[in-house]
C-alpha positions as CSV (number, residue, x, y, z in Angstrom):
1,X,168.3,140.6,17.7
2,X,170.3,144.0,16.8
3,X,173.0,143.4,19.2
4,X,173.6,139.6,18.0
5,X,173.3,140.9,14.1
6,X,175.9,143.9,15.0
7,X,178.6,140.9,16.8
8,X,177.9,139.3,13.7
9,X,178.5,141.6,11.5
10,X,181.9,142.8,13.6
11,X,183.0,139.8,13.5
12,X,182.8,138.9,9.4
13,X,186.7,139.1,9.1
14,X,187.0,136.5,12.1
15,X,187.5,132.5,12.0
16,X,184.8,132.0,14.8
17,X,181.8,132.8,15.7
18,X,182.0,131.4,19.4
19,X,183.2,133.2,22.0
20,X,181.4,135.7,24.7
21,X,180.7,139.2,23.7
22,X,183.6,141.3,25.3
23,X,183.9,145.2,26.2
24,X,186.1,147.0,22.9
25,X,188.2,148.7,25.3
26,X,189.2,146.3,28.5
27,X,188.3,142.8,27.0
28,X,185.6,141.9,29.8
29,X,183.6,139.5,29.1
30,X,179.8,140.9,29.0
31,X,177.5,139.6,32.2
32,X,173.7,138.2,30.7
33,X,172.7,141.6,32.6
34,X,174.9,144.1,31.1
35,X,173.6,142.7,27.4
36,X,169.9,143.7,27.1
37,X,168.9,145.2,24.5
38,X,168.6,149.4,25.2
39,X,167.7,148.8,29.0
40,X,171.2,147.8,29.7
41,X,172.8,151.1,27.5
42,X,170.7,153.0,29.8
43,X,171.2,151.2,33.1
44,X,175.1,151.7,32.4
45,X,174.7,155.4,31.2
46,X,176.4,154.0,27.8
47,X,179.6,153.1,29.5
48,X,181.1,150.0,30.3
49,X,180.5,148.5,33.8
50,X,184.3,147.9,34.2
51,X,186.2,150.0,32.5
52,X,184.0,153.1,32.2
53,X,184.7,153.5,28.8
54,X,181.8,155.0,26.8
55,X,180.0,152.8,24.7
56,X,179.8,153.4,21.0
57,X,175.8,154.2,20.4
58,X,175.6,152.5,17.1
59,X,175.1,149.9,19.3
60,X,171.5,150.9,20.9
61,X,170.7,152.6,17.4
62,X,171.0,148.9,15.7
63,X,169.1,147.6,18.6
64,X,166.4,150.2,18.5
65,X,166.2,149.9,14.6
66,X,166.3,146.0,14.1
67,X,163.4,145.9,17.4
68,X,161.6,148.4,15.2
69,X,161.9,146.8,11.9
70,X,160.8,143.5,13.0
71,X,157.8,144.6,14.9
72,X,157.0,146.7,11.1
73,X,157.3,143.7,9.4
74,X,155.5,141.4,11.8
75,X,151.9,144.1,12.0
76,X,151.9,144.2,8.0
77,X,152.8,140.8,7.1
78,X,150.0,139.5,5.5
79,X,150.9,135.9,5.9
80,X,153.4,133.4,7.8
81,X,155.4,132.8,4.3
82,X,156.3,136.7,4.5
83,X,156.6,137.0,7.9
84,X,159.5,134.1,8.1
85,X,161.0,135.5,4.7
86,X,160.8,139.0,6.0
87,X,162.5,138.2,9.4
88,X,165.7,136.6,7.2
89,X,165.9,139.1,4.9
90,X,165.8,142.0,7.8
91,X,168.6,139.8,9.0
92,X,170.5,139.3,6.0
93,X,170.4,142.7,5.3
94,X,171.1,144.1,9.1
95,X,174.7,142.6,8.3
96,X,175.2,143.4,4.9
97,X,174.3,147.5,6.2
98,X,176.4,147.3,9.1
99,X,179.3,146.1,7.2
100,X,178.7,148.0,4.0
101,X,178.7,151.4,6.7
102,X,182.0,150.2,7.9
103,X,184.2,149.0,5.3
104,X,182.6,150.1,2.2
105,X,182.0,146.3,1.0
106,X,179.3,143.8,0.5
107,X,179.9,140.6,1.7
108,X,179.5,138.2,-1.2
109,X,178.1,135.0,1.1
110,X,175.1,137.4,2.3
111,X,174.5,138.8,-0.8
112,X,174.0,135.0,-2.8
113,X,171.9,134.3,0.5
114,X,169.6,137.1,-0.1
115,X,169.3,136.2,-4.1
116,X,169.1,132.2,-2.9
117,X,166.3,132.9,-0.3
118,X,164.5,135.7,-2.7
119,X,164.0,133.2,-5.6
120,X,162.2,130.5,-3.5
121,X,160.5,133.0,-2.1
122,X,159.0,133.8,-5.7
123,X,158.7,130.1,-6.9
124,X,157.6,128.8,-4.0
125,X,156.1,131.5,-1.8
126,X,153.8,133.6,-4.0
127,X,150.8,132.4,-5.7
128,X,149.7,135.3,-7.8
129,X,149.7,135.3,-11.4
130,X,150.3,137.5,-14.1
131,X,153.2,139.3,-16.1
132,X,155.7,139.3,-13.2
133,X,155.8,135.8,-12.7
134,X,156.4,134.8,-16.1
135,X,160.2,134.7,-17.6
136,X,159.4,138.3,-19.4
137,X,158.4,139.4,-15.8
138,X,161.9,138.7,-13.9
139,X,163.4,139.8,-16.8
140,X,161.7,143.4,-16.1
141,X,162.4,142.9,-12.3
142,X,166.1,142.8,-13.2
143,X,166.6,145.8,-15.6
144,X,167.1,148.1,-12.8
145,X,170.0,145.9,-11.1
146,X,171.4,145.5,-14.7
147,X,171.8,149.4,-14.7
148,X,173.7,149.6,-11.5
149,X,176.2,146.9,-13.2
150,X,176.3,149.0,-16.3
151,X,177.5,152.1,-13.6
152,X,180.2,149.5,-12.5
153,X,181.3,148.6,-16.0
154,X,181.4,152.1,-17.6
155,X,183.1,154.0,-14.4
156,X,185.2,150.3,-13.5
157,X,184.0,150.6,-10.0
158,X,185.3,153.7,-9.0
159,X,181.4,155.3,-9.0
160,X,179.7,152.4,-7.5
161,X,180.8,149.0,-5.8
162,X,180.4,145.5,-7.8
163,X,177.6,144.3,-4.5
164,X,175.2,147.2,-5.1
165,X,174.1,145.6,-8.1
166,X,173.5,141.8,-6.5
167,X,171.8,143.5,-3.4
168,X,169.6,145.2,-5.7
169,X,168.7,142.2,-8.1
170,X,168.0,139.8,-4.5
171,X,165.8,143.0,-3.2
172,X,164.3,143.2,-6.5
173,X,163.3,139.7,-6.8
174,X,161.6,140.1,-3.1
175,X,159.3,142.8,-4.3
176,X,158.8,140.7,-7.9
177,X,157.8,143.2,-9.4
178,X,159.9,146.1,-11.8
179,X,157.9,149.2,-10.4
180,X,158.9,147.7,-7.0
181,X,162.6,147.5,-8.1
182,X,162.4,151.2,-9.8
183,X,160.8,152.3,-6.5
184,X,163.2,151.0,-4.2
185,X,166.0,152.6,-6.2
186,X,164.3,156.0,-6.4
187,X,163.7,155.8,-2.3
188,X,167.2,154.6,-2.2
189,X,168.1,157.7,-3.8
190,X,166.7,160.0,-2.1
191,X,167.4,158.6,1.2
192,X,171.2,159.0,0.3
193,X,170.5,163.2,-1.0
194,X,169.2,162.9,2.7
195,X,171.6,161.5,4.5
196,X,174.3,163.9,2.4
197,X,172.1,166.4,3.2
198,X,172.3,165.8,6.6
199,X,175.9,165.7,6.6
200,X,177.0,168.4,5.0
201,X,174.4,170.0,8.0
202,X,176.0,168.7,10.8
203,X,179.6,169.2,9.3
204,X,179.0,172.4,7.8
205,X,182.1,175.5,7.7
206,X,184.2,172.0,8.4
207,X,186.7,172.8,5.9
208,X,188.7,169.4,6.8
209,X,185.8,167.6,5.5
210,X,185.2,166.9,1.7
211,X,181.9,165.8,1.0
212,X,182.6,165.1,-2.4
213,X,186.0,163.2,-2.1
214,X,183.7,161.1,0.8
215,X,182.9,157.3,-0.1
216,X,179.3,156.9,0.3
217,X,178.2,153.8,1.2
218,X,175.1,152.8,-1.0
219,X,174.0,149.6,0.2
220,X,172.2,150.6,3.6
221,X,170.2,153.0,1.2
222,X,169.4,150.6,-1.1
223,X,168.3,148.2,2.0
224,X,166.1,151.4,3.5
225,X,164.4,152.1,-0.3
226,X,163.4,148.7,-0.4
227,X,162.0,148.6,3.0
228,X,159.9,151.5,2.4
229,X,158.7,150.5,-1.1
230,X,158.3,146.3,0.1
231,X,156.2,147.8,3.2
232,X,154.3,150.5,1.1
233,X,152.9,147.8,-1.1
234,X,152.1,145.0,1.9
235,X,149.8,147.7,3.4
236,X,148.4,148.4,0.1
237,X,149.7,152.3,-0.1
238,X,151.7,151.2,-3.3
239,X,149.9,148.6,-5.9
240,X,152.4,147.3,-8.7
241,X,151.4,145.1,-11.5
C-alpha cells in the first residue's frame, strides 16, 4: 500500500495514472518480483536490478510506515465504520505528507477529500451525543484550524501555507472533538521541535545549512499529531468531551 500511495503521490503533477512503475534512473519497467513491499529493497540490496542504481530509501520507509500504520489502526479500531474511515484517511493523508515533504504544498483535491469524508464520518458514522455534536460543538472543533488561517492572514503566507489550515479543520472534524483538535496541534508541534531537533543534530558545524532560512513542511506533522492524539483516544489513554 506504501509503494502504490508513494507512485501516487509522484505522480500528482502527471495526466495519468496508468502506466507500469519504472526504475528513476534507466526507465525499466519494474518485474511483479522486484515490487514487494521491503522484501524486494532487501532482495536487491536497495539497487535497481538493471541498472544498479541505488534506490532512494524513502521508498521502504513509506512502505514500512503505511504497513505499520494500518496494522495500528486496524488492532484499535473499535468498529468497522472506523476501520474503513481510518484506512481512507491513512491514505488521504499518506499523499498529502509525501507531497507536502517534497514540494512544500497541499494538494487542494485531497485536502476537500479529507474534509468531504470527515463530515460523513461525523453525521453519519458516530452515534454519541453531547456538546460536540451539536452546531456549538463543530464550532469549538474548528477554532484551532481558524487560528492556523489567522497565521496565514497576519504573516500573508510567508509563516505558514494556506493547506495547513484545511488539513487541520478535515483532521479536526475526524477526532470531533476541540481537545482532540488542540491535541493534535500541540503533538504536531512538538513533533516538528523534534524533527528540527534532529536536524540541526545530524547537520550540525554544517555551516552551508541554515536552519532558520529552511522551509519546514508542516503538514506531515500535523498528519503525525493527529495520529497520535486520534489513536490515544480509540484506546482510551486520552478521553475528550
Amino acid at each position: 500500500m506504501g509503494s502504490f500511495l508513494l507512485v501516487v503521490a509522484s505522480r500528482m503533477n502527471v495526466r495519468t495514472m496508468r502506466g507500469r512503475s519504472k526504475c528513476d534512473s534507466c526507465a525499466t519497467q519494474l518485474r511483479a518480483r522486484d515490487m514487494v513491499p521491503v522484501f524486494s529493497y532487501l532482495a536487491l540490496r536497495g539497487r535497481c536490478r538493471d541498472c544498479q542504481t541505488r534506490i532512494s530509501t524513502n521508498t521502504v520507509w513509506t512502505e514500512i510506515i503505511m504497513g505499520s500504520a494500518f496494522a495500528v489502526h486496524s488492532f484499535i479500531a473499535n468498529d468497522v465504520i472506523t476501520l474503513v474511515v481510518g484506512f481512507t484517511v491513512l491514505s488521504l493523508c499518506c499523499v498529502m505528507a509525501l507531497y507536502d515533504a517534497r514540494s512544500h504544498f497541499l494538494p487542494s483535491s485531497y485536502l476537500w477529500a479529507l474534509i468531504v469524508v470527515s463530515i460523513l464520518y461525523r453525521f453519519f458514522g458516530v452515534t454519541e451525543i453531547g456538546i460536540t455534536h451539536t452546531l456549538l460543538g463543530y464550532v469549538y472543533v474548528c477554532i484551532p484550524a481558524g487560528l492556523l488561517g489567522l497565521i496565514v492572514l497576519i504573516s500573508r503566507g510567508r509563516w505558514m501555507g494556506a493547506g495547513d489550515p484545511l488539513l487541520l479543520l478535515g483532521l479536526s472534524l475526524v477526532i470531533g472533538t476541540w481537545q482532540g483538535a488542540l491535541m493534535t496541534l500541540l503533538f504536531a508541534s512538538w513533533v516538528g521541535l523534534l524533527y528540527v531537533a534532529v536536524l540541526g543534530l545530524i547537520h550540525y558545524g554544517d555551516k552551508t545549512l541554515s536552519l532558520r532560512h529552511r522551509p519546514i513542511a508542516f503538514g506531515p506533522c500535523l498528519i503525525a499529531g493527529f495520529l497520535i492524539a486520534w489513536w490515544m483516544s480509540l484506546a482510551g489513554l486520552l478521553v475528550f468531551v
